[in-house]
N, C-alpha and C positions, 0 to 999 in steps of 0.2 A: 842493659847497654843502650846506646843513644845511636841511633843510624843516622849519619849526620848526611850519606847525599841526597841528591832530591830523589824521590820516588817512584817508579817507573808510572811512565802516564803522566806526569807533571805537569806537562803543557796543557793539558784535555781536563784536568780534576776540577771536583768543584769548589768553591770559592764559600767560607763561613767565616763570622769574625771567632766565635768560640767554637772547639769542640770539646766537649763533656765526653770522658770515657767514662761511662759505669754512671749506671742506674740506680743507686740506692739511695738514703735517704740524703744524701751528698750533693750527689751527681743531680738528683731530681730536684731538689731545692736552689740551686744555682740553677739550673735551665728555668725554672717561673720565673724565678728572679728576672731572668736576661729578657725573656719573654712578654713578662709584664713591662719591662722598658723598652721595648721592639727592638734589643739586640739579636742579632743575625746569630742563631748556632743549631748545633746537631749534636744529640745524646746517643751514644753508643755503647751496647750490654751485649756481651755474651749470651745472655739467658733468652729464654723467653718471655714476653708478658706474663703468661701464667705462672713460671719459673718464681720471679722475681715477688708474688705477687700473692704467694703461699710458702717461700722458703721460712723455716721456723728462727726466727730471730730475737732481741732483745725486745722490753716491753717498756721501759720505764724512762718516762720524761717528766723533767722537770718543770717547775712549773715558769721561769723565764721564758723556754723554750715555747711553750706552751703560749705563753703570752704572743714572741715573734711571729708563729706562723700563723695565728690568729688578725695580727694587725697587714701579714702580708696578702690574707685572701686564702693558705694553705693549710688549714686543718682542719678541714673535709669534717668528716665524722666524728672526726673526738671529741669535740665540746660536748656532744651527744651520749657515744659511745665509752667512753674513756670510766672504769674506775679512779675514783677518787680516792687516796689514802695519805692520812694526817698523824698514822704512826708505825711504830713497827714493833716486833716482839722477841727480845732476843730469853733462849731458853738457857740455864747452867745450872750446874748444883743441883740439877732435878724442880729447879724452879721456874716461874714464868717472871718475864719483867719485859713491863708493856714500856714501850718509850713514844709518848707524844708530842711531835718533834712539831707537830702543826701548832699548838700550844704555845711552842716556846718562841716560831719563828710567824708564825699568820702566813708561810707556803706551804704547799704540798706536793705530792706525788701523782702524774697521772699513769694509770695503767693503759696504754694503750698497746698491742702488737705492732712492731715493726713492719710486718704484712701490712695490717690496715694502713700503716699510715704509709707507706708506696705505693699501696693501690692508689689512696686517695692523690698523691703528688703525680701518681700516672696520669690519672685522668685528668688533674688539670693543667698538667704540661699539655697531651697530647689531645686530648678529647675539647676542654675547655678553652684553650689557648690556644691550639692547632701548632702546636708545636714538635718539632721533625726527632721522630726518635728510633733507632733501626736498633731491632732485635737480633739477637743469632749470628752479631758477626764474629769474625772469625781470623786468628793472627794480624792482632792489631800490632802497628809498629808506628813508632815515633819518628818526624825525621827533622833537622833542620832548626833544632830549639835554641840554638845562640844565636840565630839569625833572627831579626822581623819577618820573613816568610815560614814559621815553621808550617809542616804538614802533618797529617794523618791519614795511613794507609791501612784498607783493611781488607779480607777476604767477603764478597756478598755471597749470605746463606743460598738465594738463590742461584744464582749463575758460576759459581767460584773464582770470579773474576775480582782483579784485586784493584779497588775502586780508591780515590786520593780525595782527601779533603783540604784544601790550603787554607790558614787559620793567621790571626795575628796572635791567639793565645790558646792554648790546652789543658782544662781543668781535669788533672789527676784523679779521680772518683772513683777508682777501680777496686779498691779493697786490700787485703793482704796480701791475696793470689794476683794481684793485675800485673800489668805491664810497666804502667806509668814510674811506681817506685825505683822500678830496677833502671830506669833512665836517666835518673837522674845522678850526673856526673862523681864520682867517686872522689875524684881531687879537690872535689869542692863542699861533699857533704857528708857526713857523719849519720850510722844510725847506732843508736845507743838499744840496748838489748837488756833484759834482768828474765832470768830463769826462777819459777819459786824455786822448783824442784817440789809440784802440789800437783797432781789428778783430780779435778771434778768428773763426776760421772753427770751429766744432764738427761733429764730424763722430763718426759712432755708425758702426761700423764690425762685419759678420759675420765676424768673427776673433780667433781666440785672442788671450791679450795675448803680446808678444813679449818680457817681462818679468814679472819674482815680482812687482814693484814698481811706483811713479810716476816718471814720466823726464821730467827736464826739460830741453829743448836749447836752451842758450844758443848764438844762431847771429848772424850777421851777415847773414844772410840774415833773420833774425826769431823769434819764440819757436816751439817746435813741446811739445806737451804729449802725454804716453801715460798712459792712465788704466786699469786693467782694473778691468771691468765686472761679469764672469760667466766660464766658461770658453769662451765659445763668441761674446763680444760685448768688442770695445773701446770707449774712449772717445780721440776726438784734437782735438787742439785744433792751429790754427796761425795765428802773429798774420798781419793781413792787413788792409788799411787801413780804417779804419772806412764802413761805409756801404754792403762792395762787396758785389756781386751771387754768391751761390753759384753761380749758370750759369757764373763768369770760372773754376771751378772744376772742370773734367771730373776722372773717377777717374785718370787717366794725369800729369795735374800734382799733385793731390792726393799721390800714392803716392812722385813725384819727391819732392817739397820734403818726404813725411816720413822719404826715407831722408839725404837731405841733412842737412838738421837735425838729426836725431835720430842720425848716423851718429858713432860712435870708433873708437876702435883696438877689436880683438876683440869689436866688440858685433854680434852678427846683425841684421840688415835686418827692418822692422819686418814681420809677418806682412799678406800683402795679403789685403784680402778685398771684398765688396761694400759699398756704402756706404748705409746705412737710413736716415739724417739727414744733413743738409747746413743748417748755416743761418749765420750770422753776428750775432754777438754785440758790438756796442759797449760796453766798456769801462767804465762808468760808474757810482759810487756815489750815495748820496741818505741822510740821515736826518732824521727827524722829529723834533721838539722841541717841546713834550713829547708822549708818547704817550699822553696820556691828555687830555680835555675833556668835562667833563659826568660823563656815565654810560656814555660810550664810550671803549672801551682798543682802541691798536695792539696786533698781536703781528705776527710774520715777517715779510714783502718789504712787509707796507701799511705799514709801520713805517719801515724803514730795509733797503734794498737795497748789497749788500756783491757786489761782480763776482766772477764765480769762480775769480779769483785765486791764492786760497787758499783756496779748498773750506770758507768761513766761513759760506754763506749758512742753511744746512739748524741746522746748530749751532745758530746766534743764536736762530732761530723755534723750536727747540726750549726753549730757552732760555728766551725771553721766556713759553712755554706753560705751564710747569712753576712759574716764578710768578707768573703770572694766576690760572691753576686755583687755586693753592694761596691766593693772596692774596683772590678769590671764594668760595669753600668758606670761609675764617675770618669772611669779613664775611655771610653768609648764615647761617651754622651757628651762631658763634658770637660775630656783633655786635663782630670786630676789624677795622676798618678799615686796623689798621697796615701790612698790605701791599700794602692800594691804594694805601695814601697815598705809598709808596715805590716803588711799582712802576716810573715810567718811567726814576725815578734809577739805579735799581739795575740793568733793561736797559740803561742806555747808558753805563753804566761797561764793560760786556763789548762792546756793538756799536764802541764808538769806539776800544776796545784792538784788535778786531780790524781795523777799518777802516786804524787807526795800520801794523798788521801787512800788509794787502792791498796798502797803499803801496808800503811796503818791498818788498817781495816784485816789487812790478810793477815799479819798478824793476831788481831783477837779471835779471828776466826779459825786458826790453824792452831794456837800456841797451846791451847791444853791437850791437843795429840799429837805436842810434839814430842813424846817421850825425853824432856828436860824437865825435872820437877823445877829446876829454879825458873824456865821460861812460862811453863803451866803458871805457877804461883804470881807470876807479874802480870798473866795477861788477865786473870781472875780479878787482880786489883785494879785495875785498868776499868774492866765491868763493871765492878764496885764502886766505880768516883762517877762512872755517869749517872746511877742513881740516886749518889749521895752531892752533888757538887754542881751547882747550876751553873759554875761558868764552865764546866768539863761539858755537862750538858748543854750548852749553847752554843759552844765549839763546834759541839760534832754535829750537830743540827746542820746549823750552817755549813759546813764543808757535804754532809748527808744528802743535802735538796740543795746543792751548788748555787746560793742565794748569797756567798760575799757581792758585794756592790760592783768593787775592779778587782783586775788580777793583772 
C-alpha cells in the first residue's frame, strides 16, 4: 500500500535526491552509479552487512554483465576470481552430451557468487566511495510518491526512533519480500504471476564440483541440476514436488536420487560431501507492469521474479540497475528525462525474453517426469535437434549466455 501523507517529523527529516531501498546487487549498483556521479542518496537494508554479505545466493553472470561492471569500476574480484565456463552438459537416455555454447557464440559464463559480488559493490559504495548506507532498519514505509516531494520513513536499529528521508526519487531494490512492490498503486499496475506447479529441492553442498561444467539430468525420475560454486562448494538442485518439507530429504536419499539422475555412461558419481543448505524452492515467476509510478522505480526480484531455471534472475537486476542509475544521473545532472521515461519499457523487453526463455527451458528440464509419454517424447526430440541442428543450437546459445544484441 502507498502512505500518501507526509510522515511524522516531516519538517525536521533529512533531505536526499535518491533513496535506494535494498541492498543487493540492484540496490548497490544504482547507489555507485549515483555515487560515482556525485548524486546525493542513501541505501537502506534490513540486513546486516554481514547478512547481506554471506546470504547463499545465485552464481552466474553473463558475460555483457560482466563487461558493464567492469567498464563501470564494479567488479571487484571477479575478473580474478570468477570461474570461467564455455559449455554445459546436459545428461538423458543414460548419456552425456557436452554443449559448447562458447564455440558457437565467442561468450561465456562467469561463475561468480552473488555473496562476492555484494561484498565487492559494499565496499565500493561505502568503503571506496564513502557512500551512506544504513543497515538493520526497520518498517520502512513509502510516502508521498505522486507528488515531487516523496519521502521515506524508517525505524533506527539503534534508537527506535522513526527517522524521514525526503527524496525527489525512490529506487525500489527490495526484493520479493520488500516493501517497495506492494506500493505501488493497484489501479494503475498489473503483476502477472505463472505457477510451474514444480519443487526444486536446493541443496549447497561441501564438495568439489564433479564437473568443469553445469549438468543437467534429464531423468524420469525428475530434473537433478550440478552447479559449481567454488572449488571446495557445489550447488544441486533436484525437482521435488512443490511445498515438500527438506526433513523428507536425509543426506543418504539426497546423494541416491543425485547419482541416479545425474548418472551416464563414463560419467563419475557425483563427489559426496556434507550438506550446508537444504531448502525447497517452488517454481514460480511474477512481473510487474509497469515498474515505474510516481517517483518510484522497480529494479531486480521487487520488479519481476524469474525462477532459477535458467540462472536469469541476478542478470535482469543487473540489468534494470545499469539503467536506473544511468537514466537518474541524466535527469538530475542533466535535466534528461528520456530514460526515465523509457526505463520500464526497455527492462521488460529483456525480463519477458528471458521469462519466454525460463519456459522453454523448464520444459526440457521437467518434461520426461512429467508422467505424459507424449510430453516425455517431444521434449527428448527437442534434446535431439540441439545436437543435431546448428541453427537449434545457435538459438539456444544465444537466448543460454543472454548475448541477442536488442530486445
Amino acid at each position: 500500500m502507498i502512505f500518501p501523507s507526509s510522515p511524522p517529523g516531516s519538517a525536521t527529516g533529512e533531505r536526499r535526491t535518491v533513496v535506494v531501498v535494498g541492498a543487493g546487487p540492484a540496490g548497490l549498483t544504482v547507489g555507485n552509479i549515483l555515487r560515482d556521479a556525485s548524486v546525493d542518496c542513501v541505501v537502506l537494508e534490513a540486513g546486516s552487512r554481514r547478512f547481506i554479505e554471506t546470504r547463499p545466493r545465485a552464481g552466474v553472470i553473463e558475460e555483457w554483465a560482466v563487461r558493464a561492471l567492469r567498464r563501470r569500476g564494479l567488479a571487484g574480484n571477479l575478473p580474478a576470481a570468477a570461474q570461467v565456463h564455455d559449455a554445459c552438459e546436459f545428461r538423458f537416455g543414460g548419456e552425456r552430451h557436452r554443449f559448447a555454447y562458447g564455440d558457437l557464440t565467442d561468450h561465456r559464463h562467469h561463475v561468480y557468487p552473488q555473496p562476492l559480488l555484494v561484498t565487492d559493490l559494499v565496499r565500493e559504495y561505502a568503503d571506496v566511495r564513502g557512500g551512506d548506507i544504513r543497515f538493520g532498519v526497520r518498517d520502512v514505509r513509502l510516502h508521498d510518491l505522486d507528488t515531487d516531494r516523496p519521502a521515506v520513513s524508517y525505524l533506527c536499529p539503534r534508537t527506535g526512533e522513526r527517522r524521514v528521508l525526503h527524496c525527489a526519487f525512490v529506487a525500489g531494490c527490495d526484493g520479493a519480500r520488500g516493501v517497495t512492490r506492494d506500493a505501488m498503486p493497484a489501479d494503475r499496475t498489473r503483476i502477472v504471476r505463472r505457477d510451474d506447479g514444480i519443487g526444486w529441492l536446493a541443496l549447497l553442498a561441501e564438495a568439489p564440483p564433479s564437473s568443469d561444467c553445469v549438468l543437467f539430468g534429464i531423468h524420469p525420475r525428475g530434473f537433478a541440476g550440478h552447479m559449481p560454486r567454488g572449488p571446495g562448494v557445489t550447488r544441486y538442485y533436484l525437482q521435488c514436488p512443490p511445498g515438500d518439507d527438506p526433513a523428507n530429504w536425509p543426506h543418504d536419499r539426497v546423494w541416491d536420487e543425485l547419482r541416479t539422475r545425474l548418472g551416464a555412461a563414463g560419467a563419475p558419481a557425483p563427489t559426496e560431501g556434507r550438506l550446508i543448505e537444504k531448502r525447497v524452492l517452488d517454481m514460480h515467476h511474477y512481473v510487474v507492469e509497469p515498474l515505474d509510478a510516481g517517483r518510484l522505480l522497480l529494479a531486480g526480484d521487487a520488479g519481476h521474479l524469474t525462477a532459477p531455471i535458467a540462472a536469469k534472475g541476478m542478470n535482469l537486476a543487473l540489468h534494470d540497475a545499469f539503467l536506473l542509475g544511468d537514466a537518474l544521473v541524466a535527469y538530475v545532472t542533466r535535466g534528461d528525462g528520456s530514460g526515465l521515461d523509457g526505463y520500464s519499457q526497455a527492462c521488460l523487453r529483456r525480463v519477458w525474453d528471458y521469462q519466454e526463455f525460463s519456459q522453454w527451458l523448464s520444459d526440457i528440464y521437467h518434461g520426461v517426469a512429467s508422467g505424459d509419454p507424449f510430453r516425455a517424447a517431444t521434449t527428448l526430440a527437442r534434446l535431439r535437434r540441439l545436437f543435431t541442428s546448428p541453427t537449434a543450437a545457435a538459438a539456444f546459445a544465444e537466448q543460454y549466455l543472454g548475448s541477442a544484441t536488442s530486445f
